[in-house]
mmCIF file as Biopython writes it, N, C-alpha, C and O atoms, coordinates in Angstrom:
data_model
#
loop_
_atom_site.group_PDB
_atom_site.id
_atom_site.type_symbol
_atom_site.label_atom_id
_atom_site.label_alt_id
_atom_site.label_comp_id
_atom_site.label_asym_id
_atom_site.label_entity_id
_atom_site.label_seq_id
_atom_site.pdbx_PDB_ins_code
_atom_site.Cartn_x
_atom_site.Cartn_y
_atom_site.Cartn_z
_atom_site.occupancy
_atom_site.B_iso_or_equiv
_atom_site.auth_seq_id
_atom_site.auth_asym_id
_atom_site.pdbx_PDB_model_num
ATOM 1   N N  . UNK A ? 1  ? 0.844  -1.195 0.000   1.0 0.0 1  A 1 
ATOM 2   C CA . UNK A ? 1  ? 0.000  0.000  0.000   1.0 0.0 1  A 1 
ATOM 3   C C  . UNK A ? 1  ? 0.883  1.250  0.000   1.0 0.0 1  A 1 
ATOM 4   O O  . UNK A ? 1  ? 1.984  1.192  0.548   1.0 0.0 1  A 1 
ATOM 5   N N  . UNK A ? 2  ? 0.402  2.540  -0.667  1.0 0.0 2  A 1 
ATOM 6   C CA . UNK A ? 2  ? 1.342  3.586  -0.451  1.0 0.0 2  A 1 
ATOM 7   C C  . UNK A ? 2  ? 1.488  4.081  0.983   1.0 0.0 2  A 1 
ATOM 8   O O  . UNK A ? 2  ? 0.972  3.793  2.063   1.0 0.0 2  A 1 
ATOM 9   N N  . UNK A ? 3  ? 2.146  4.700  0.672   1.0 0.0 3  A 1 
ATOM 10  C CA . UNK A ? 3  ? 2.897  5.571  2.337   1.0 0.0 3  A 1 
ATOM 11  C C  . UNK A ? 3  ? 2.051  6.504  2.373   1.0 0.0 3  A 1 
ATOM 12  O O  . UNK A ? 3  ? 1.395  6.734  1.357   1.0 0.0 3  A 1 
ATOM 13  N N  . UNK A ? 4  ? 1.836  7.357  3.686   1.0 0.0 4  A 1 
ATOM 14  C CA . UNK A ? 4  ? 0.621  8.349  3.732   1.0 0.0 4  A 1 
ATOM 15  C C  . UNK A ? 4  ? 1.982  9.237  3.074   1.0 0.0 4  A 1 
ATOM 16  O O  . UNK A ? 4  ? 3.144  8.831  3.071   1.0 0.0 4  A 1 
ATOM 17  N N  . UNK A ? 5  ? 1.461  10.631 2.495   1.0 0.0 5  A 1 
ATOM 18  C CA . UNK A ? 5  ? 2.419  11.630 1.941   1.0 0.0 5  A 1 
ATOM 19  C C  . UNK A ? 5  ? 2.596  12.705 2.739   1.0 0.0 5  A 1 
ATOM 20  O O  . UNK A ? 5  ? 1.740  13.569 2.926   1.0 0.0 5  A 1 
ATOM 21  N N  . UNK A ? 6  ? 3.584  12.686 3.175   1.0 0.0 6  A 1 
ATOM 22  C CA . UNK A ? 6  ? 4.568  13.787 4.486   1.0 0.0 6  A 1 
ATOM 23  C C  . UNK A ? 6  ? 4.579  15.382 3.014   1.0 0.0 6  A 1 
ATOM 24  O O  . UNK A ? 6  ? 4.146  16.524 3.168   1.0 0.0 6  A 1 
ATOM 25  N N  . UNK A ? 7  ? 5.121  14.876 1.981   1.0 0.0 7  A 1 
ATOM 26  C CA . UNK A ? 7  ? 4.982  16.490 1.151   1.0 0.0 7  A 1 
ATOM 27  C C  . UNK A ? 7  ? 4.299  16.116 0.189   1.0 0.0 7  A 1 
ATOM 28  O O  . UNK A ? 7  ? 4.583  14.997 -0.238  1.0 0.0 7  A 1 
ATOM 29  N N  . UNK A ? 8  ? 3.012  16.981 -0.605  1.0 0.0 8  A 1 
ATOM 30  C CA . UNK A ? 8  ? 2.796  16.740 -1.383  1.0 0.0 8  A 1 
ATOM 31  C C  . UNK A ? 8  ? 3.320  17.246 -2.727  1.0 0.0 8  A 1 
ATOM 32  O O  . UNK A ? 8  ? 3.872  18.336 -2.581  1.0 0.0 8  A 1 
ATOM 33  N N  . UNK A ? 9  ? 3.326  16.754 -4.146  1.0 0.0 9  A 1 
ATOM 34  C CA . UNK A ? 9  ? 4.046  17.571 -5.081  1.0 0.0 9  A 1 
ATOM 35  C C  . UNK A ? 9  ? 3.357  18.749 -5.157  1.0 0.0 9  A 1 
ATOM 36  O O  . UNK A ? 9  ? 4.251  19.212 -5.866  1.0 0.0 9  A 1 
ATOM 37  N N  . UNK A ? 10 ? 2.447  19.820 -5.061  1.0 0.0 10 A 1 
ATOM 38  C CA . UNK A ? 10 ? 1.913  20.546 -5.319  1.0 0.0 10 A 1 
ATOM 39  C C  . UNK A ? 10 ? 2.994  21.968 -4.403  1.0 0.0 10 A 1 
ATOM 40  O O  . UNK A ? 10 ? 3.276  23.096 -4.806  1.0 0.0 10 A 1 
ATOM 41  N N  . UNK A ? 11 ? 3.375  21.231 -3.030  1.0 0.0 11 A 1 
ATOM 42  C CA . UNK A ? 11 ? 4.432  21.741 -1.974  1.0 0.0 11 A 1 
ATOM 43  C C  . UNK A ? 11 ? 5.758  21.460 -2.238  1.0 0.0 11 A 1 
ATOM 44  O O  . UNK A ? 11 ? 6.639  22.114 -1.679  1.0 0.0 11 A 1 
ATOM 45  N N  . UNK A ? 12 ? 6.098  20.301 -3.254  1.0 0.0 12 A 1 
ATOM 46  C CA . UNK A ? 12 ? 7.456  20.596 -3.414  1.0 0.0 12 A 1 
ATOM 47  C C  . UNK A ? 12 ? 7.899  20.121 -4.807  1.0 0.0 12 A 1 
ATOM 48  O O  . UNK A ? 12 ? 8.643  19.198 -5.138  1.0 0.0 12 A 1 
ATOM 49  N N  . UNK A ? 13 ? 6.987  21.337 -5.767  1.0 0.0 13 A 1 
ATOM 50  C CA . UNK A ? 13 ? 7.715  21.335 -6.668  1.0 0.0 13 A 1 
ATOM 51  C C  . UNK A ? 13 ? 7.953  20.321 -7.779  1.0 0.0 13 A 1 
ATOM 52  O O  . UNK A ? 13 ? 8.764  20.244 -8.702  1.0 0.0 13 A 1 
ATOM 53  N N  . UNK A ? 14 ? 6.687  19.384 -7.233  1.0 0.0 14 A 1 
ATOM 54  C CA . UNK A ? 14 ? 7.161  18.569 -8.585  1.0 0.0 14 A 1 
ATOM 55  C C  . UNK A ? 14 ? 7.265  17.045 -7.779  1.0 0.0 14 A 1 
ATOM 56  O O  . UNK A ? 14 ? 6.685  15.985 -8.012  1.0 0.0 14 A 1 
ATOM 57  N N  . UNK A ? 15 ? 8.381  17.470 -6.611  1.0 0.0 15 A 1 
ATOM 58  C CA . UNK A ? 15 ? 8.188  15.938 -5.803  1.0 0.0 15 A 1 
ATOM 59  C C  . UNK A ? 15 ? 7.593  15.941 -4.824  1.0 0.0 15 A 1 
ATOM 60  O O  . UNK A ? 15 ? 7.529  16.980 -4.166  1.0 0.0 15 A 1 
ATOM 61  N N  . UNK A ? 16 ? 6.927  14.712 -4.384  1.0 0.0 16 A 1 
ATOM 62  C CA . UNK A ? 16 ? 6.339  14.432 -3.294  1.0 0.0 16 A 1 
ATOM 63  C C  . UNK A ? 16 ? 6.841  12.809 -2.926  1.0 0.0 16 A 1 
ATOM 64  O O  . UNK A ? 16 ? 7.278  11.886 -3.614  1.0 0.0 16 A 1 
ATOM 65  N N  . UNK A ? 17 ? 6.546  12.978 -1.519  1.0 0.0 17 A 1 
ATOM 66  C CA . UNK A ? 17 ? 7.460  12.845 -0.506  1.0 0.0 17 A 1 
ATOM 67  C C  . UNK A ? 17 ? 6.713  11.894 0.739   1.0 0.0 17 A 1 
ATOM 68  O O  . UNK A ? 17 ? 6.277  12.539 1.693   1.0 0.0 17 A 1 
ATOM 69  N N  . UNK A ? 18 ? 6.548  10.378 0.769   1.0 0.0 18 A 1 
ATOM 70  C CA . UNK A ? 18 ? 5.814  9.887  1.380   1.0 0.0 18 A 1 
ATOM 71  C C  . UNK A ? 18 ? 6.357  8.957  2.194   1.0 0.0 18 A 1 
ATOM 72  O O  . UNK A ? 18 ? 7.007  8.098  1.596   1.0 0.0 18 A 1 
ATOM 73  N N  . UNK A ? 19 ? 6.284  8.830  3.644   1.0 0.0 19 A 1 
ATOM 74  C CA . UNK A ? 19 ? 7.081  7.578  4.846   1.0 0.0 19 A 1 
ATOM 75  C C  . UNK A ? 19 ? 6.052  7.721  5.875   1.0 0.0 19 A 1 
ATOM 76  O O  . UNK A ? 19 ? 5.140  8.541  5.984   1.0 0.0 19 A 1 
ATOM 77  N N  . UNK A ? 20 ? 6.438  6.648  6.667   1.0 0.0 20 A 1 
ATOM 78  C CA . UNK A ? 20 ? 6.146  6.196  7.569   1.0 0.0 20 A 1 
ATOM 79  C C  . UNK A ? 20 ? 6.938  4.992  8.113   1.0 0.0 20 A 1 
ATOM 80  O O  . UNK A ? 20 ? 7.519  4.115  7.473   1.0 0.0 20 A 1 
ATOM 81  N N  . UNK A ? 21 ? 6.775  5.228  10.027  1.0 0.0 21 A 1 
ATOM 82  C CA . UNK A ? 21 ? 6.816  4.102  10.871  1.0 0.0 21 A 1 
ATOM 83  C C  . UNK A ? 21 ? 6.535  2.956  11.028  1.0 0.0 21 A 1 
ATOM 84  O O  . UNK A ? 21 ? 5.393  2.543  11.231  1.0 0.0 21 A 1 
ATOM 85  N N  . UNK A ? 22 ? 7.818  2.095  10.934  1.0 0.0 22 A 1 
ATOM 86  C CA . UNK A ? 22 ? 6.663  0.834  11.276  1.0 0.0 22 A 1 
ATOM 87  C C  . UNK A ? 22 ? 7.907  -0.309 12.001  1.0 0.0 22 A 1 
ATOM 88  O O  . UNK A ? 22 ? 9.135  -0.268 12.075  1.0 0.0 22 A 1 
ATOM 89  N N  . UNK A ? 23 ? 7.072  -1.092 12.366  1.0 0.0 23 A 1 
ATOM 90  C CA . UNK A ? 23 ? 7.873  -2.117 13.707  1.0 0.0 23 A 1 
ATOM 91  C C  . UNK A ? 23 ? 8.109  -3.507 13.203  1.0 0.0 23 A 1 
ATOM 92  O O  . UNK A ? 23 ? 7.133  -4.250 13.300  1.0 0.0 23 A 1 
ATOM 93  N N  . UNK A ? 24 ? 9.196  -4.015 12.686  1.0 0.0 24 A 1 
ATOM 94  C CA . UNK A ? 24 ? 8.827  -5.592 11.954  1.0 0.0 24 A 1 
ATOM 95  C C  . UNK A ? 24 ? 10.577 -6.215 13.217  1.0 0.0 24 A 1 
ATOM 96  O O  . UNK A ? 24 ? 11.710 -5.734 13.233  1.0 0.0 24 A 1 
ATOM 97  N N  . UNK A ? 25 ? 10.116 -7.129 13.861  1.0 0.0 25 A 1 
ATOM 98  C CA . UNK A ? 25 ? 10.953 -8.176 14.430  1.0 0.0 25 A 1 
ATOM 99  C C  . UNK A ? 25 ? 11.677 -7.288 15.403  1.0 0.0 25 A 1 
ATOM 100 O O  . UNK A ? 25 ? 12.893 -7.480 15.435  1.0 0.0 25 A 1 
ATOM 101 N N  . UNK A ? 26 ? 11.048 -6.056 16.465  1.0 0.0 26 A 1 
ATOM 102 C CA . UNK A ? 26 ? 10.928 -5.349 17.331  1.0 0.0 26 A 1 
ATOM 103 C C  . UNK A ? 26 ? 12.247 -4.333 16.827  1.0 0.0 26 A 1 
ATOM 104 O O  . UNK A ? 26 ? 12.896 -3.786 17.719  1.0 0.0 26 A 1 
ATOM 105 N N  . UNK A ? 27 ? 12.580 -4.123 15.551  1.0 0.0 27 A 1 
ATOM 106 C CA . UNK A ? 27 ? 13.163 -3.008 15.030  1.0 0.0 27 A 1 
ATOM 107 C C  . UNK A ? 27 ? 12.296 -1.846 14.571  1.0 0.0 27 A 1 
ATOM 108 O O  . UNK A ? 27 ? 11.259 -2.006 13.926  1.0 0.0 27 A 1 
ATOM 109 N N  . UNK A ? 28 ? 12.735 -0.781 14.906  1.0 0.0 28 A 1 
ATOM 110 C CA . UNK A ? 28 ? 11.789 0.416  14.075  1.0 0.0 28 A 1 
ATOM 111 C C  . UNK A ? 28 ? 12.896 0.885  12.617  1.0 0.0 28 A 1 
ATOM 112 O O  . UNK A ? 28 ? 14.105 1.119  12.608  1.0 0.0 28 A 1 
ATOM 113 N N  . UNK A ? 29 ? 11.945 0.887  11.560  1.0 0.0 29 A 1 
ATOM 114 C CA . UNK A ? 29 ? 11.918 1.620  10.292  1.0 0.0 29 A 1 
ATOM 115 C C  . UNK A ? 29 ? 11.355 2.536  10.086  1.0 0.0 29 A 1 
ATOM 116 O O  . UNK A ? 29 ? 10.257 2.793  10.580  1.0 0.0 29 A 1 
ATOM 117 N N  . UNK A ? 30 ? 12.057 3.338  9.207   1.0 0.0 30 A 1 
ATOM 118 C CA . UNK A ? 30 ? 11.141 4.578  8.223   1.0 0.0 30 A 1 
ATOM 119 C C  . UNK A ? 30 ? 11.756 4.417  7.318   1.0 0.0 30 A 1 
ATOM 120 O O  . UNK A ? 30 ? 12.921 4.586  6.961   1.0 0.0 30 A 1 
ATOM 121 N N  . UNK A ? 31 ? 10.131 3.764  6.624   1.0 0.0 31 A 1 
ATOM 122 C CA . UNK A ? 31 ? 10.080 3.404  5.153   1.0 0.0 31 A 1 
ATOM 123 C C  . UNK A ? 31 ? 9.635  5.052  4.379   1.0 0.0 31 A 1 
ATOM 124 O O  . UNK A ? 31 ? 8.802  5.851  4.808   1.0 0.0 31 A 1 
ATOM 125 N N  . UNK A ? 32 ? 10.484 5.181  3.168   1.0 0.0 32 A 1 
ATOM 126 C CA . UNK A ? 32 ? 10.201 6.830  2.439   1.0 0.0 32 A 1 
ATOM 127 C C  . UNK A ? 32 ? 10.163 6.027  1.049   1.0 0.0 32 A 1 
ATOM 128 O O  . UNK A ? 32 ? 10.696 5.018  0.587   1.0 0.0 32 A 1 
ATOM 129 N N  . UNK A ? 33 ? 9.080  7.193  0.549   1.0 0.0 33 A 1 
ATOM 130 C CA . UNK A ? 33 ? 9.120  6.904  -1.415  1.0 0.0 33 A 1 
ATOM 131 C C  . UNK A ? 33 ? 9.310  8.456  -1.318  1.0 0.0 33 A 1 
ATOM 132 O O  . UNK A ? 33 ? 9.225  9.294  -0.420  1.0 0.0 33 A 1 
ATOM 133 N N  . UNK A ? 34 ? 9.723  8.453  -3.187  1.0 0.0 34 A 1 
ATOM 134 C CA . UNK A ? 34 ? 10.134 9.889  -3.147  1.0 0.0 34 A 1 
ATOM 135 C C  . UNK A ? 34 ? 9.400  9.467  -4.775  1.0 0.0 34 A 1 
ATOM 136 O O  . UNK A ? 34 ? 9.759  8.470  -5.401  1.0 0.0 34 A 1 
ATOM 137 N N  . UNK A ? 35 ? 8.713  10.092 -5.094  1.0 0.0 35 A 1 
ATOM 138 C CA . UNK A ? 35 ? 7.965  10.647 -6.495  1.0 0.0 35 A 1 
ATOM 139 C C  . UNK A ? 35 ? 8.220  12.057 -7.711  1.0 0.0 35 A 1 
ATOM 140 O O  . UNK A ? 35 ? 8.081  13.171 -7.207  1.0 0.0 35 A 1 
ATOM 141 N N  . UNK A ? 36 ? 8.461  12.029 -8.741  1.0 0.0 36 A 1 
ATOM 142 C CA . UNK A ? 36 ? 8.828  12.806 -9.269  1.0 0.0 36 A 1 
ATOM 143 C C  . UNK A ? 36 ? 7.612  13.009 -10.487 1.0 0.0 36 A 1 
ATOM 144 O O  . UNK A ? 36 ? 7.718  12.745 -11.685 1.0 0.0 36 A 1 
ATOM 145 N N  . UNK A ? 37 ? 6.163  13.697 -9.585  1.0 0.0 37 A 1 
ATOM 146 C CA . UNK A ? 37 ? 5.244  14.301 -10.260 1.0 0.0 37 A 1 
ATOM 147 C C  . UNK A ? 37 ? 5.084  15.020 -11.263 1.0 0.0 37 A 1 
ATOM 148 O O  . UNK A ? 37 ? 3.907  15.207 -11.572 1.0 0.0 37 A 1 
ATOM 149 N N  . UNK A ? 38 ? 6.131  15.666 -12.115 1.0 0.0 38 A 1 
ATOM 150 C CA . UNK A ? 38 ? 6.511  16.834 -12.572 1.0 0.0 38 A 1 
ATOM 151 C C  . UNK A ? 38 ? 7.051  15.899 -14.295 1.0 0.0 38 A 1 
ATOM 152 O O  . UNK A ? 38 ? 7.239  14.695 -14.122 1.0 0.0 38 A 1 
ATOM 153 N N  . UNK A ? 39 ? 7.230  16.316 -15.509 1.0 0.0 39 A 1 
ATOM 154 C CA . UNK A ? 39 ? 7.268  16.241 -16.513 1.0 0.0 39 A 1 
ATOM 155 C C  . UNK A ? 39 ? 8.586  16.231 -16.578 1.0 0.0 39 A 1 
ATOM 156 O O  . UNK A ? 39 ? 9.068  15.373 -17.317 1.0 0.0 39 A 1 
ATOM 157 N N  . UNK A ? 40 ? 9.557  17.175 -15.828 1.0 0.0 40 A 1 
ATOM 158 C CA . UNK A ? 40 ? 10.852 16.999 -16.415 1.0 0.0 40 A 1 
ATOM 159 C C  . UNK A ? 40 ? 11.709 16.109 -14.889 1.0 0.0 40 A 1 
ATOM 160 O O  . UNK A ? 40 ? 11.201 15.789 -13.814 1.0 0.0 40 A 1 
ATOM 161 N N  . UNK A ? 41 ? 13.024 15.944 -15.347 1.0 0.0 41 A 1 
ATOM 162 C CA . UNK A ? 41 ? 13.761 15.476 -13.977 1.0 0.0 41 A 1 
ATOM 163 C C  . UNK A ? 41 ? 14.050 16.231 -12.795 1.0 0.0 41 A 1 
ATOM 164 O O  . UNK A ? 41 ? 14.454 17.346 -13.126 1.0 0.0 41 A 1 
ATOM 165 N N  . UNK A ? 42 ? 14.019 16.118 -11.831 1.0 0.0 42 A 1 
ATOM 166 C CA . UNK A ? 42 ? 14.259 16.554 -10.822 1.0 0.0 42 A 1 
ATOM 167 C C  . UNK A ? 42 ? 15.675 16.849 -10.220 1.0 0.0 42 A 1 
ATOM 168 O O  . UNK A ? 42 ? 16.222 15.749 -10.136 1.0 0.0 42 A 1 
ATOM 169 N N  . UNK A ? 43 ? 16.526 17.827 -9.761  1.0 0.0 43 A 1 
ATOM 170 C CA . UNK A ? 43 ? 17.633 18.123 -8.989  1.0 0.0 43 A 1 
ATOM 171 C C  . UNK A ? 43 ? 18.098 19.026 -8.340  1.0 0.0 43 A 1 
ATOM 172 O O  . UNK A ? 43 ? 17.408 20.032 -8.170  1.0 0.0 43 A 1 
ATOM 173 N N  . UNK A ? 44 ? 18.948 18.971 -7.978  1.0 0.0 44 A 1 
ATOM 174 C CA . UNK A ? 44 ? 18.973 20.148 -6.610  1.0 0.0 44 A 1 
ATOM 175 C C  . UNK A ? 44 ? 18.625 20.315 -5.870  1.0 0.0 44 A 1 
ATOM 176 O O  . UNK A ? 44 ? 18.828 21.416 -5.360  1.0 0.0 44 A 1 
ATOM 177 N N  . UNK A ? 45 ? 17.945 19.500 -5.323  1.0 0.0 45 A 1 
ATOM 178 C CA . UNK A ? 45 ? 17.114 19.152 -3.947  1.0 0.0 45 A 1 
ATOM 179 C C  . UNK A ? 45 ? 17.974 18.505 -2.959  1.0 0.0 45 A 1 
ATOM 180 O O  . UNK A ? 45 ? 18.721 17.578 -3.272  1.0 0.0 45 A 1 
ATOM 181 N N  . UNK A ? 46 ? 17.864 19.083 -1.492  1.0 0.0 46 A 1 
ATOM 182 C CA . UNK A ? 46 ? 18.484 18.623 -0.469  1.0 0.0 46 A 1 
ATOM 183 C C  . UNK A ? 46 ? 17.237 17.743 0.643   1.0 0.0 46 A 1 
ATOM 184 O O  . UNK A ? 46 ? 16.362 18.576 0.881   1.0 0.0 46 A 1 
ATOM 185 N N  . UNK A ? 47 ? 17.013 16.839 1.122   1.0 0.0 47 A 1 
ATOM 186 C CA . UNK A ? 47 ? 16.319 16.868 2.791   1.0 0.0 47 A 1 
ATOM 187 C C  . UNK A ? 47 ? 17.177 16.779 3.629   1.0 0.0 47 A 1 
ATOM 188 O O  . UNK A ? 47 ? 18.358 16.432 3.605   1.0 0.0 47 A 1 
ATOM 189 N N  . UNK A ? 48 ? 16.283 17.230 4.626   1.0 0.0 48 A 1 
ATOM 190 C CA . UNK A ? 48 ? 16.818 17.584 6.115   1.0 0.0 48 A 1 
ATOM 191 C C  . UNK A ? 48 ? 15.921 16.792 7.563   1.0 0.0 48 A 1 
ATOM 192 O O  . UNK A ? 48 ? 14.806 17.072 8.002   1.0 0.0 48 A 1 
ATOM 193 N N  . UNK A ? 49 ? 16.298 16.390 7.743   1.0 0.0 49 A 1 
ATOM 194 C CA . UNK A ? 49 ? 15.493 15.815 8.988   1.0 0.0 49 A 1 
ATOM 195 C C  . UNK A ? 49 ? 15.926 16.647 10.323  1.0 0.0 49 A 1 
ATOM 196 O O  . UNK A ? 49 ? 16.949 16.660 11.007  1.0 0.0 49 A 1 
ATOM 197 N N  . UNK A ? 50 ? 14.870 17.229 10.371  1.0 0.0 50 A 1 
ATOM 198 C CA . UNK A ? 50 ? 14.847 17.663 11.907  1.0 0.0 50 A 1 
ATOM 199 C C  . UNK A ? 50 ? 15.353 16.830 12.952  1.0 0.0 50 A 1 
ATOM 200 O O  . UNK A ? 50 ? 15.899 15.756 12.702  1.0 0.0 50 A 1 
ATOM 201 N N  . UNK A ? 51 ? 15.087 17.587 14.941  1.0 0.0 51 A 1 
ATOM 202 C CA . UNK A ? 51 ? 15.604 16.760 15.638  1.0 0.0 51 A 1 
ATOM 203 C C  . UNK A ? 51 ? 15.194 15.158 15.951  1.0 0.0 51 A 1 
ATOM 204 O O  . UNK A ? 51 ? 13.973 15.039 15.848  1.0 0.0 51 A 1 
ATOM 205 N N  . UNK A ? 52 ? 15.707 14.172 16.224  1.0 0.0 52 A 1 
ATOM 206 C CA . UNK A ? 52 ? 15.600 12.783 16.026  1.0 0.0 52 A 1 
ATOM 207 C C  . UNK A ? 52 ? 14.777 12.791 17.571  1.0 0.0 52 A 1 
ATOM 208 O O  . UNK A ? 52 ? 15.443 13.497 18.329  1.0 0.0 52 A 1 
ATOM 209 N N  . UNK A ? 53 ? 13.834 12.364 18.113  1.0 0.0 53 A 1 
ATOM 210 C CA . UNK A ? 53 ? 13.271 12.826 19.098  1.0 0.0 53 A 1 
ATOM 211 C C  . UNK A ? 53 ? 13.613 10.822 19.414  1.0 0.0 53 A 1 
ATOM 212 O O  . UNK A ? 53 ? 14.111 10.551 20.506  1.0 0.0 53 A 1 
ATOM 213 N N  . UNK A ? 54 ? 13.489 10.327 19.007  1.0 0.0 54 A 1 
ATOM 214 C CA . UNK A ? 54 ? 13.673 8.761  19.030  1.0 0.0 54 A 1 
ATOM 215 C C  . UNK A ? 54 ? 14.945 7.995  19.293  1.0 0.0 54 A 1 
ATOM 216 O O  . UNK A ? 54 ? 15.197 6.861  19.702  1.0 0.0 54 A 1 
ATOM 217 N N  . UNK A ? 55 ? 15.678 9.074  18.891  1.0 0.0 55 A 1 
ATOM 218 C CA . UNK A ? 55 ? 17.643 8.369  18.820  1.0 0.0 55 A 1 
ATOM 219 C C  . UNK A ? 55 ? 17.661 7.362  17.727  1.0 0.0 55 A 1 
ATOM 220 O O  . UNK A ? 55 ? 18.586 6.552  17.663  1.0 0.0 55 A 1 
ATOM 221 N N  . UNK A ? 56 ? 16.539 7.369  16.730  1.0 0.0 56 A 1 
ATOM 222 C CA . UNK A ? 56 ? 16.728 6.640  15.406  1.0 0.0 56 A 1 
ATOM 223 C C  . UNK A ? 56 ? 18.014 6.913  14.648  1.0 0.0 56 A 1 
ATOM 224 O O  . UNK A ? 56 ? 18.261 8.082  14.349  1.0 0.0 56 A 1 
ATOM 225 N N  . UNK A ? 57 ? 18.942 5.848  14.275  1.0 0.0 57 A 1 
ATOM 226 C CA . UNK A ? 57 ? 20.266 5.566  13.349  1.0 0.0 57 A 1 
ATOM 227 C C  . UNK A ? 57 ? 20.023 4.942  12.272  1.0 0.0 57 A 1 
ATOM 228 O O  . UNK A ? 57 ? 19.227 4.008  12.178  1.0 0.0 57 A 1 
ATOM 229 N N  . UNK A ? 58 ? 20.983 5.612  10.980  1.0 0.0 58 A 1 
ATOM 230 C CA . UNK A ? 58 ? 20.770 4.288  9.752   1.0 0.0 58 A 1 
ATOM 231 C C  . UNK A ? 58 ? 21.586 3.264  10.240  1.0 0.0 58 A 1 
ATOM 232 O O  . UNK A ? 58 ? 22.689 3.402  10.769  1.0 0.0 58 A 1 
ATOM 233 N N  . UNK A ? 59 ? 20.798 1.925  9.967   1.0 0.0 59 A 1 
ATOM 234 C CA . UNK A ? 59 ? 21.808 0.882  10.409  1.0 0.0 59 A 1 
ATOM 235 C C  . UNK A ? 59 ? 22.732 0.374  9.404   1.0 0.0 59 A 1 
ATOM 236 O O  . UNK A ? 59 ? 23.631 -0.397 9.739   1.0 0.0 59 A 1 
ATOM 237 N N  . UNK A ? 60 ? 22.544 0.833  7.928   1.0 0.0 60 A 1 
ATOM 238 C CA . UNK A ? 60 ? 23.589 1.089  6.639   1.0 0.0 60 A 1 
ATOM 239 C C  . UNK A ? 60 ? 23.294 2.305  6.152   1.0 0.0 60 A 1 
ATOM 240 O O  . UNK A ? 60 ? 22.755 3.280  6.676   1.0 0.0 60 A 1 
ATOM 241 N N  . UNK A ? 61 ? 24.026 1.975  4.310   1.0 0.0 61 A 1 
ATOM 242 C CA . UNK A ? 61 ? 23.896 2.971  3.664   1.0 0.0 61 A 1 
ATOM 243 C C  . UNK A ? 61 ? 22.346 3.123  3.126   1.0 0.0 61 A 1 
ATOM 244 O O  . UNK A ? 61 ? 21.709 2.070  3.115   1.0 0.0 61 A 1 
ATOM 245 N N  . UNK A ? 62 ? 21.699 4.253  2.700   1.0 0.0 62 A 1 
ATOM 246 C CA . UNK A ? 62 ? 20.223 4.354  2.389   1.0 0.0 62 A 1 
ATOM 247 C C  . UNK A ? 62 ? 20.204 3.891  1.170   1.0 0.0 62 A 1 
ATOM 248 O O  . UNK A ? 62 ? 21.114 4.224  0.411   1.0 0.0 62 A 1 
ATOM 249 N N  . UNK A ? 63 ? 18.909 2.812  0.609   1.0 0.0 63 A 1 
ATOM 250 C CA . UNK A ? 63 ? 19.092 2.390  -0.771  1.0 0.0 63 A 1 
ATOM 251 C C  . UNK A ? 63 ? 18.094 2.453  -1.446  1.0 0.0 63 A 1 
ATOM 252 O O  . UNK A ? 63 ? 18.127 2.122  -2.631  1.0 0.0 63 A 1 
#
């Protein structure tokens, strides 16, 4: 099922921006899609995650 959408493209431009929490084998994830609504390619875009209120770590590289 999709992810509820944290940005919508209408707010950023083209992409939108959808994750959520979730608990599988008493690990927490945040699962993200990233969508490129918009006709041409997308770049130059940075995210930023605010403060980690959880002490959530990547446990690798993001893929």
């Amino acid at each position: 099922s999709p992810l509820p959408i944290l940005l919508p493209s209408s707010s950023g431009q083209g992409l939108q921006i959808g994750g959520m929490l979730t608990r599988r084998d008493d690990q927490i994830f945040y699962s993200m899609s990233f969508e490129n609504a918009s006709s041409i390619p997308l770049d130059g875009f940075m995210i930023q995650f605010n403060k980690n209120t959880l002490g959530l770590a990547a446990a690798g590289p993001l893929q």
